[in-house]
C-alpha positions in Angstrom: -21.1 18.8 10.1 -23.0 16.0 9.1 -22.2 17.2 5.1 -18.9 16.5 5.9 -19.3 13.5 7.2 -21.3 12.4 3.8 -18.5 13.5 1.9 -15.5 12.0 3.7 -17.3 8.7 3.9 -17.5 9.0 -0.2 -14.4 10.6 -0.8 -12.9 7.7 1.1 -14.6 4.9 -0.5 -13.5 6.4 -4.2 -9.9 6.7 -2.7 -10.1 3.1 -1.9 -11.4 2.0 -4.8 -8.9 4.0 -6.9 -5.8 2.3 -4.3 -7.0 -0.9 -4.9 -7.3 -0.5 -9.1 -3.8 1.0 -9.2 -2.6 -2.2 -6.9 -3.6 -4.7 -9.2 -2.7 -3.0 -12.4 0.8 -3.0 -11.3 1.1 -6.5 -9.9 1.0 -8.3 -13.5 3.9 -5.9 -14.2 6.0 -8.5 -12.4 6.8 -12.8 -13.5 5.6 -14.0 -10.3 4.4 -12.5 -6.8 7.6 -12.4 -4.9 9.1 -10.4 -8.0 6.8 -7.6 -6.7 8.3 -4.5 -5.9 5.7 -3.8 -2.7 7.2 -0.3 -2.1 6.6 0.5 -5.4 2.8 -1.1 -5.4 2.1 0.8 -1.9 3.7 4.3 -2.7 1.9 4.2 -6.3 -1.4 3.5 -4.8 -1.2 6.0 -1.9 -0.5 8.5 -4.1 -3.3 7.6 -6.7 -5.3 7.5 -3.0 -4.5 11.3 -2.6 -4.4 12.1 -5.9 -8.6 10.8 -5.7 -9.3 12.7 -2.6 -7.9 16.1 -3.9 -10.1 15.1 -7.1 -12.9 14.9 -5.0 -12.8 18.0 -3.7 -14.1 19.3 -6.8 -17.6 17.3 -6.5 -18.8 14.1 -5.8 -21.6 12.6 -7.9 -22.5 10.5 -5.0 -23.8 13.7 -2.5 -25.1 15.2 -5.7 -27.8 12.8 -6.1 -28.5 12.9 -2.5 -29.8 16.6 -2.3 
């Protein structure tokens, strides 16, 4: 259990990291901020968010190093 617990906290974090990338590279997309399509923004993130977490199934570097 506690394995799982490693991993969801890293797997998380990456998934956050990777929301908050795609976020930003898609706001200077736009002329100003309230040109911002937020639904757009939002739904592309979340998906890069999942997209992360089903990556990280495969392995995470982070637990790696802690074995």
């Amino acid at each position: 259990m506690k394995n799982f617990k490693v991993w969801i906290k890293a797997a998380g974090i990456r998934a956050a990291k990777t929301m908050a990338q795609t976020a930003v590279a898609l706001l200077p997309a736009s002329a100003t901020i309230s040109a911002v399509d937020w639904k757009v923004v939002v739904g592309t993130a979340a998906l890069a968010g999942v997209a992360s977490v089903l990556t990280s199934l495969a392995g995470l570097p982070e637990i790696e190093e802690t074995k």
